[in-house]
C-alpha positions, 0 to 999 in steps of 0.5 A: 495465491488468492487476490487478498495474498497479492494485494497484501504480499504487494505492499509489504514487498513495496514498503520493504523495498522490493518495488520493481519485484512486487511490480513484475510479479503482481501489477498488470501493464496497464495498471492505473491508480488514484494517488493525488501526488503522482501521475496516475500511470504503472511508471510514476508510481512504482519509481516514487515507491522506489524512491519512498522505500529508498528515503525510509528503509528502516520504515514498519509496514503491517496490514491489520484488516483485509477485506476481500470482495473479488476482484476488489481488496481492501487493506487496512494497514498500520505505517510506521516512519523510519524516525518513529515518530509519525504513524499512519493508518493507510487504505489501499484499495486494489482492483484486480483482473486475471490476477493482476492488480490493474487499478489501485486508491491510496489513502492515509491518515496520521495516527494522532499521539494523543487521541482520546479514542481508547480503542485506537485506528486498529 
């Protein structure tokens, strides 16, 4: 599987609330990231992951764009809360090494109800 493939079946396993598995399989051990709510280590991330995907099982997590530069993906996705009445567009970027995601940016934005940009985030 290609870096584009980890990064996107990575977070879809995340939202879906396969953490720990998505976490074995495709993060390094001395993975870091950029989240400004958590501790910047592999463990914060991936129990507040758990407990996100716990909180909200019924939520829809669907990539739209991917941007593959090698050893870094982008992943343009459309979140959709478990209640149905928040949307987000979210970016993850991820940084890869051997295979391994060792280095992960997150940010989000919530999808206004009533922009009057026809086109939308996607």
């Amino acid at each position: 599987m290609d870096n584009a493939g980890i990064a996107t079946t990575f977070l879809r396993m995340c939202a879906g609330g396969e953490v720990r598995a998505a976490f074995a399989r495709f993060v390094a051990a001395d993975f870091v990231h950029h989240n400004a709510w958590f501790p910047g280590d592999r463990q914060s991330l991936l129990e507040a992951m758990e407990q996100s995907a716990a909180g909200e099982p019924n939520k829809s997590f669907e990539p739209r764009q991917v941007i593959d530069g090698g050893d870094r993906v982008v992943v343009l996705s459309h979140l959709r809360r478990a209640d149905g009445d928040i949307e987000m567009a979210v970016v993850h970027i991820a940084r890869f090494h051997d295979g391994k995601i060792v280095e992960l940016w997150d940010m989000g934005q919530q999808i206004p109800k009533d922009s009057p940009n026809r086109l939308g985030m996607f």
